[in-house]
C-alpha positions as CSV (number, residue, x, y, z in Angstrom):
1,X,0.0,0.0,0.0
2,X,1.6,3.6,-1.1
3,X,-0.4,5.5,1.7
4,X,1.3,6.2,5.2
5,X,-0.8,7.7,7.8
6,X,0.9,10.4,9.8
7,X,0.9,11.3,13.4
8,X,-2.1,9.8,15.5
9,X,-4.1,8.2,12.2
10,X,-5.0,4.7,11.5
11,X,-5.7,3.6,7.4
12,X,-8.4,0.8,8.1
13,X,-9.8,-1.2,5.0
14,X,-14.3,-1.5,5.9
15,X,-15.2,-5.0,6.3
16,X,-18.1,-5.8,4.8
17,X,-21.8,-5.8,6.6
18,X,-24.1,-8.6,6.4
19,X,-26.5,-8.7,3.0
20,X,-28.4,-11.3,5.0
21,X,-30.5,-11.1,8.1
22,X,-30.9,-13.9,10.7
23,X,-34.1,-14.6,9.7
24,X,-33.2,-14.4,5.9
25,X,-34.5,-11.6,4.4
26,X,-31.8,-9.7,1.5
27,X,-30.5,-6.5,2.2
28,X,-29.8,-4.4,-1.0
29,X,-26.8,-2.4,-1.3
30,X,-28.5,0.5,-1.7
31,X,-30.5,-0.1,2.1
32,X,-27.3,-1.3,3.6
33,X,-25.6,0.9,5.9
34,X,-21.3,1.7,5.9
35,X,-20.1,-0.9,8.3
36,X,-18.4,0.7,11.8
37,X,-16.0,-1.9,11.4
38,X,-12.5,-2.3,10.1
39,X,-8.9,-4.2,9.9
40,X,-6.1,-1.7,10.2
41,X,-4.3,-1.1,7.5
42,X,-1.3,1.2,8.5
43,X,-0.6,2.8,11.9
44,X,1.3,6.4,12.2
45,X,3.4,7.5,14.9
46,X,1.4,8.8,17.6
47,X,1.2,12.1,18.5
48,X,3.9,14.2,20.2
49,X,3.8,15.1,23.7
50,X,5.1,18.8,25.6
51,X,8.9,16.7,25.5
52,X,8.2,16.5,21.4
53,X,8.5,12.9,21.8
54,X,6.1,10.2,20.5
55,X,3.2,8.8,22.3
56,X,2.2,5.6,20.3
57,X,-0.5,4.2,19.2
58,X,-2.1,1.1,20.8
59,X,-3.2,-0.7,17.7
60,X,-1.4,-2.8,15.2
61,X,-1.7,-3.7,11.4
62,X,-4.4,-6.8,11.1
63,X,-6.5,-5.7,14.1
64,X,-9.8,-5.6,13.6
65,X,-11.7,-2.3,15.1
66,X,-15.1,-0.8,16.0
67,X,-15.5,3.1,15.1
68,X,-18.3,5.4,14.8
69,X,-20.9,5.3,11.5
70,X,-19.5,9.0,10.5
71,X,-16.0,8.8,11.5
72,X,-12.8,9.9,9.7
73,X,-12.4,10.6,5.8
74,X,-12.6,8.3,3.0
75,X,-10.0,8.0,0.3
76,X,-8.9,6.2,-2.8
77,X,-5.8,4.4,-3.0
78,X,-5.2,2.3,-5.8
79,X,-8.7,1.6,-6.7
80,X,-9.9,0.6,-3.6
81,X,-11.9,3.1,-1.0
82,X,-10.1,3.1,2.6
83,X,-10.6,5.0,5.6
84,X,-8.5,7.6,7.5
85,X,-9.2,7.5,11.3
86,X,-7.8,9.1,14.2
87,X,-6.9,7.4,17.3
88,X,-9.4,9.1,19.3
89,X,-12.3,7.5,16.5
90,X,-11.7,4.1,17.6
91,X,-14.3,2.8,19.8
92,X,-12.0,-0.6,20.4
93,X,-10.7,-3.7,19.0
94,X,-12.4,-7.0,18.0
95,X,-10.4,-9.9,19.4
């Protein structure tokens, strides 16, 4: 992937939502909602503290995270849609 996140921001690729309830009925893509979940992509940094050093960031490429419905900014990076969180954005991780 040719995009690194800087400072406190987290690249996370959606995973998809379910097109199927549990009792069976089809969703359409067009009734679906964005999912509020994701697998991290890219970590930055962290942000710096009053010393200018680097606080890190307490997530790690693969994990899987919840956010908010309207969080961070969507971009495209080589074809493919991705989001752009901050740290703060993430709700927490899916183990």
């Amino acid at each position: 992937m040719n995009l690194k996140p800087l400072l406190d921001r987290v690249v996370v690729r959606r995973v998809d939502s379910e097109t199927v309830t549990e009792g069976g009925i089809f969703i359409p893509d067009a009734a679906a909602e964005k999912a509020d979940q994701g697998v991290v992509l890219a970590v930055g940094p962290g942000k710096r503290n009053d010393k200018g050093e680097f606080n890190t960031i307490n997530l790690s490429s693969n994990d899987r995270v919840i956010f908010g419905k309207h969080a961070g900014q969507s971009v495209k990076v080589d074809g493919e849609e991705l989001l752009i969180l901050k740290e703060e954005d993430i709700l927490g991780v899916i183990n």
